[in-house]
N, C-alpha and C positions, 0 to 999 in steps of 0.2 A: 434378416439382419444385413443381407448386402446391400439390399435395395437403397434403406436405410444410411448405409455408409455411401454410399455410389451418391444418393440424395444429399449429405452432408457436405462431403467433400466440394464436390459437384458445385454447387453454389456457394460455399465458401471460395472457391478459386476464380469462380465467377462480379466476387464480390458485393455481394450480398451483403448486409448488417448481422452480423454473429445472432443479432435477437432475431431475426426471422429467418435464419437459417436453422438453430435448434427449433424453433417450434417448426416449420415446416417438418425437420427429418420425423420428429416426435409424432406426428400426423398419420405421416408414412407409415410409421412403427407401429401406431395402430392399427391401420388400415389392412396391414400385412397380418396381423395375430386375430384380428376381426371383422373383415370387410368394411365396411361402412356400416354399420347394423353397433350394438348395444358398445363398444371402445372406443369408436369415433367418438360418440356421442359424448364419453368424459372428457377429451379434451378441452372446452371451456372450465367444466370443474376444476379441471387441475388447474387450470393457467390460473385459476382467480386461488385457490388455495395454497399454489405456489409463494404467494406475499398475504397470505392470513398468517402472518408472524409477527405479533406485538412488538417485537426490538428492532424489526425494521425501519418504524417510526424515528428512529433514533438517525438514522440515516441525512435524511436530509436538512436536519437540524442542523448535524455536525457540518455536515457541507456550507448551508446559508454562514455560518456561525466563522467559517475559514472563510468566506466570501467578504462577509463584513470586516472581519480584521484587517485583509489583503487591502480591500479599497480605502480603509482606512489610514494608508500610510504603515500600519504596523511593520513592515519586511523591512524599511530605513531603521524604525527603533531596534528592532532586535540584531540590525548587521552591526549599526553602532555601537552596542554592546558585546557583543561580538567579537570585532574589531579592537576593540578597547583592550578583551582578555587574553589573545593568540594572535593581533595585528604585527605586531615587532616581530614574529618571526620570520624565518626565508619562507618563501611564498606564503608570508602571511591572511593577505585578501584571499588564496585559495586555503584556509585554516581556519577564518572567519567564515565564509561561503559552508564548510562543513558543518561548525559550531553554530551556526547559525540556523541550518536543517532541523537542528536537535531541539533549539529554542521553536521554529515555526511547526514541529511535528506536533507540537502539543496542543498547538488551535486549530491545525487544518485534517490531517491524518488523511491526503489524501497524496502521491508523490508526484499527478500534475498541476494540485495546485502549486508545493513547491516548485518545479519545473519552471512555471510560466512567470511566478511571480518573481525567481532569483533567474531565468534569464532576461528578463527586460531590466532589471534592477543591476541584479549582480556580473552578469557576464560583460554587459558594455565597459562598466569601471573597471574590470578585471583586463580587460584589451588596452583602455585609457592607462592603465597601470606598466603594462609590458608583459603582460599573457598572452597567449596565444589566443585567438577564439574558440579552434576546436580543441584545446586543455580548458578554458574558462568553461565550455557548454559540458566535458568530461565529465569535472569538478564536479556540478551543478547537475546532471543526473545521477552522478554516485550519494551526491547525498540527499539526492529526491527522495530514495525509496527508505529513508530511514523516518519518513513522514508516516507512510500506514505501517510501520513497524511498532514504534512507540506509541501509545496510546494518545488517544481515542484513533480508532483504525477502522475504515469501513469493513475493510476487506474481513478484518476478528468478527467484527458484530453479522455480517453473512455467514461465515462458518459457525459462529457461536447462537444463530436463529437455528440454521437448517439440522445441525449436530446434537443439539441440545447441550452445549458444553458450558458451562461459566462464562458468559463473556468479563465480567470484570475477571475471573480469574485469568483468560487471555490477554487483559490491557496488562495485567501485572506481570506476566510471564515476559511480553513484548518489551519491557523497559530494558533489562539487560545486554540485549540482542541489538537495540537498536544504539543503546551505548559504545558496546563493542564494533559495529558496523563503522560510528566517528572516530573510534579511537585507532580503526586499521587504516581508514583510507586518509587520517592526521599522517601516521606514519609513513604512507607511501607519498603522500606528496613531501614529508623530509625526507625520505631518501631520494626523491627527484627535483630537488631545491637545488642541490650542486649542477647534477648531471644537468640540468633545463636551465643553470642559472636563473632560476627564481628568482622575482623581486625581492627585494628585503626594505621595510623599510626605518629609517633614521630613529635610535632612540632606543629605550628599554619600555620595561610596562611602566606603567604610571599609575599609582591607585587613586588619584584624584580624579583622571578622566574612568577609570574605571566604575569607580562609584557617581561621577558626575552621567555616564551612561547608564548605568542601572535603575537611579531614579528617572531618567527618563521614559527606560522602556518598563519599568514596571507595573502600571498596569496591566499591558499585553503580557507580563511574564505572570500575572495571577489569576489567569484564566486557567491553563493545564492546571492549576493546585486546585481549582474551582470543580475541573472536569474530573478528575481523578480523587481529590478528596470524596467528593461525594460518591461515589462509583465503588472506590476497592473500601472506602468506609462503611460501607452500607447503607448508607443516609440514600443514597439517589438512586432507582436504577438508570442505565447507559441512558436510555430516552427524554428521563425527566432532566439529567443533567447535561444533555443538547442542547434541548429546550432553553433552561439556565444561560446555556453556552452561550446563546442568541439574543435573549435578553441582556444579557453581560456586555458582550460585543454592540448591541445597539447603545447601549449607554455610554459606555467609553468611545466608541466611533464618533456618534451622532454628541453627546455633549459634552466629553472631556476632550477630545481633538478635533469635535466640530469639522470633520472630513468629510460630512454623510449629505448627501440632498435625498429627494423624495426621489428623482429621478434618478439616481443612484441604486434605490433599494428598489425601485420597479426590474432596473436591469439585475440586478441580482439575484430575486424573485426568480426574474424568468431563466436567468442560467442556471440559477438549481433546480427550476421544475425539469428542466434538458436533462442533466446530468441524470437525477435521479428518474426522471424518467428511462432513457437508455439502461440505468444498471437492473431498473425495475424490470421492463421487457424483459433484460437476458433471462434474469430471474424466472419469471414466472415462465418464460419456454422454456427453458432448461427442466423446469419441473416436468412438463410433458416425456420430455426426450428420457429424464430420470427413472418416471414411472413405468415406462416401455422398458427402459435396462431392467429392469427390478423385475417384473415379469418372465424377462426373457432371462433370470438371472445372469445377466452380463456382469454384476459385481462378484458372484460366486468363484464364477469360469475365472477370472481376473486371478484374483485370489487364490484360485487353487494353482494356475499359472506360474504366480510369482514363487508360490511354496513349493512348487515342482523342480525349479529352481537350485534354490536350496531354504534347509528351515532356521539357516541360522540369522537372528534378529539383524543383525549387523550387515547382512548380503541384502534382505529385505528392505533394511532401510534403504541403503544405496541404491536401489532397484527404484523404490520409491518417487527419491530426490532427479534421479537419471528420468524417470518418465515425467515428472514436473517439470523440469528445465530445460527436456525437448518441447513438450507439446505447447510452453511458454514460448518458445521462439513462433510459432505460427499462428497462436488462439490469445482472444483477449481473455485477460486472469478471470476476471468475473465469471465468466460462461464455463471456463476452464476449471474454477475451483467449484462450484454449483454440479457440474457433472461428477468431473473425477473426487470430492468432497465424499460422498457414500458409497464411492467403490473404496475409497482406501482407508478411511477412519477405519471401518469394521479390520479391515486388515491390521492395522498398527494396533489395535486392541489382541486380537490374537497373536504377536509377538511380545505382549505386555508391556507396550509402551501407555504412559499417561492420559489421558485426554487431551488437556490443556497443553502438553510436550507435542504432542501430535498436530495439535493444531497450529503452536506458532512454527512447528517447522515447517507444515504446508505452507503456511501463510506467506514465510517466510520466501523460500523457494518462488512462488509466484510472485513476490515481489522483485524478487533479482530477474526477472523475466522483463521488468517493466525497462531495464536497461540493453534488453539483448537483442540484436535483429535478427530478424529483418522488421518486424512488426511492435520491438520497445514503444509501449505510449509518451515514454520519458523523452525517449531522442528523436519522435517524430514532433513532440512540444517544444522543443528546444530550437530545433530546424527550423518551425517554422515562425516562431519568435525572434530568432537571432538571425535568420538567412542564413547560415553556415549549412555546408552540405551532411547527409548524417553519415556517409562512410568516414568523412573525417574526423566526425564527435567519437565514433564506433573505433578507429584506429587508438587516438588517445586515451577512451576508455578502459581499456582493456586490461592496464595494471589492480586500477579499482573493482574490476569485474572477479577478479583472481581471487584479489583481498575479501570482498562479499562471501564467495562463494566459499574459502576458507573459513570463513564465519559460520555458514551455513552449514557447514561441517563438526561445527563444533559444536555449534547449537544441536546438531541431532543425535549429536553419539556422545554428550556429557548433559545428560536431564537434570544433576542437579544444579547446571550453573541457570539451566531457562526455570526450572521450580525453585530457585532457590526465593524470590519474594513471592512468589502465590502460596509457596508454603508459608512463610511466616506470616502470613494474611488471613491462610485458614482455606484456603482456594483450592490446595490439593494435596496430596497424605507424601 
């Protein structure tokens, strides 16, 4: 086990790609319980049975399918709608910027596609306006992470492959949460409207531009009903309705706003085979390094650890949340939630916590990770989209980091507010 850890770290700090730093340690981990002789020799097994999971398919559907919308122009229709409903308030454009996370979470579910696509978009007009940059870039990764929050979310369909949990009953637990996520950090930018003298701008709401924006972005607003109808309906499972997602998106892109070239969809192609190639790798090393814990039971020791502790559910959870939101500040979520994903599900199952409650709070927790340095994916997209340096995105952060993590709080010690639509769905008892 040390060598193992010593190997981990060891080129992790060296800088290594997280995917070939878990399979490397995973190696080691054999080598140590087997020589090189009959445990070496599983390691390509696992690596390839790592991704023999049919809902991973789903994966880079949803990806291309945020791809096509974003080049499509869509992040201008949905601000403008947006805008239309929460623009008249003090710092309105950062109110729209939020409202707007909510609307693009439901074609992308990824928090750097929103990242990249509301800082070229949204943070420049936000400074044109009288924002600050590092408040505009804040803004815009607080409500990156409310993207794999709300359905369709990569991050649920890997926990809901490798757990065996309901992933639709995960989209449908994630909609509350990620509700709740716009509706705190609304708040906190009104009560920083005064003290930041926030813009305001001229006028009241207008239901004429309102509905005159809604039919505009409406297409792009009937995809999430497309992807979730069919999903918590029963009609689709999560992969066929990617699938859908992508044909939908090509149709509207390519012939109803005619944004699309061929050379367009070649590049897009090739940044999702990246994307999903990288989360694939973590994936299937991480199964390696999995298999080695499992043996050596490392999730047992873990577990009996945390109950050594104390057995009461409420210290465990806490225990929990506290080791997710440290080892987030150093490890990408992906590799993070694949490892620590069956040391801990077993555990929250023995405090009688839900499945589906188990999993968006993991979920969850790793996403608030995606904001937090040194190594947030969200503020190093942002950085280097906008130029602005990231200790000063990371300084104005920090109100919206509070308000998340209050949330995350809540979501884990009141189950019936995250079960409250997967039960009425039928998702969990």
């Amino acid at each position: 086990m040390t060598w193992v850890a010593l190997t981990f770290f060891s080129l992790l700090i060296l800088g290594m790609p997280v995917g070939y730093v878990l399979g490397i340690a995973g190696v080691v981990g054999m080598i140590t319980i087997g020589g090189s002789g009959r445990f070496l020799a599983m390691a390509p097994e696992r690596f390839f049975a790592g991704l023999d999971l049919f809902p991973f398919l789903a994966m880079p559907f949803f990806i291309l399918a945020g791809e096509i919308m974003n080049r499509s122009g869509i992040t201008d229709r949905l601000m403008r709608f947006a805008d239309a409903l929460v623009g008249y308030l003090r710092g309105g454009m950062a109110h729209s910027n939020m409202l707007a996370s909510v609307f693009f979470a439901g074609i992308t579910g990824a928090a750097t596609a929103d990242a990249a696509a509301f800082g070229n978009t949204l943070v420049p007009a936000m400074v044109k306006q009288g924002y600050t940059r590092p408040f505009a870039c804040a803004v815009t990764a607080a409500g990156s992470i409310i993207g794999p929050t709300i359905p369709p979310s990569t991050l649920m369909v890997i926990y809901g492959s490798l757990m065996g949990v309901s992933i639709a009953g995960l989209f449908a637990a994630g909609i509350l949460p990620g509700l709740l996520i716009c509706l705190l950090c609304m708040a906190v930018i009104a009560s920083l409207g005064r003290r930041l003298n926030l813009p305001k701008a001229e006028g009241g709401p207008s239901l004429t531009a309102i509905l005159a924006a809604f039919k505009h972005s409406l297409s792009a607003l009937v995809l999430p009903i497309i992807i979730l109808g069919g999903i918590l309906g029963g009609i689709t499972t999560p992969t066929e309705a990617a699938s859908i997602a992508v044909f939908y998106a090509l149709v509207v892109g390519g012939l109803v706003y005619r944004a699309l070239s061929f050379a367009d969809l070649f590049e897009m192609l090739v940044r999702t085979v990246r994307i999903t190639g990288v989360v694939f790798l973590i994936i299937a090393s991480a199964s390696i390094l999995g298999w080695w814990m499992t043996f050596e039971q490392i999730p047992q020791a873990i577990a009996a650890a945390f109950l050594a502790v104390s057995e009461n559910p409420a210290v465990i959870i806490g225990l929990i949340l506290a080791l997710l939101l440290f080892i987030g500040l150093f490890m990408d979520i992906n590799a993070t939630l694949v490892i620590l994903a069956p040391v801990l599900a077993p555990l929250t199952l023995q405090i009688g916590m839900d499945p589906v409650h188990a999993g968006v709070m993991i979920v969850l927790a790793l996403n608030i990770s995606l904001m937090t340095p040194p190594v947030g994916a969200c503020l190093f997209v942002l950085a280097s989209v906008t130029g602005e340096k990231l200790e000063a995105i990371a300084r104005d952060l920090w109100p919206f980091l509070i308000a998340e993590v209050g949330v995350l709080l809540v979501i884990a010690y009141w189950p019936g507010l995250t079960l409250f639509i997967p039960r009425l769905l039928g998702f969990a008892e």
